[in-house]
C-alpha positions, 0 to 999 in steps of 0.5 A: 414777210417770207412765204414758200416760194410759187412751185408747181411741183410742191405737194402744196403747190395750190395752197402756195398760189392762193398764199401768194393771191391772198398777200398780192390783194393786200398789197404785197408783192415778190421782192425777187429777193430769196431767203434759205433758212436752214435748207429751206427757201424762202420768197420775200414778200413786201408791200415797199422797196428796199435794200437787201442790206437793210432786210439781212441786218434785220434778219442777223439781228432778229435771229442773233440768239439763234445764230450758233444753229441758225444758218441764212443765205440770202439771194436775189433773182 
């Protein structure tokens, strides 16, 4: 799952922490992996390991009808 990531200068900086609570009571937690959609980052959330590999196939096929205007980038931190 992805979320906005925690920042405390975001205008919605309250709103991301409770996210963020809400998702770590039920389990889930920061994979330390990012995301960026189109400019837009993203934290990537998950309540088991995995393999980055395994998560931007996923991502590659999920979007593939959107490929020609969809650009990803996937980091780890």
């Amino acid at each position: 799952m992805d979320v906005e990531p925690l920042n405390d200068q975001a205008t919605n900086a309250k709103q991301r922490r409770r996210r963020m609570a809400f998702y770590h009571n039920h389990g889930f937690y920061d994979s330390r992996h990012r995301v960026t959609e189109d400019g837009l980052t993203y934290a990537i959330l998950t309540n088991q390991d995995f393999e980055l590999a395994q998560l931007v196939a996923a991502y590659r096929w999920f979007f593939r009808p959107f490929n020609h205007r969809h650009q990803l980038k996937f980091d780890q931190l």
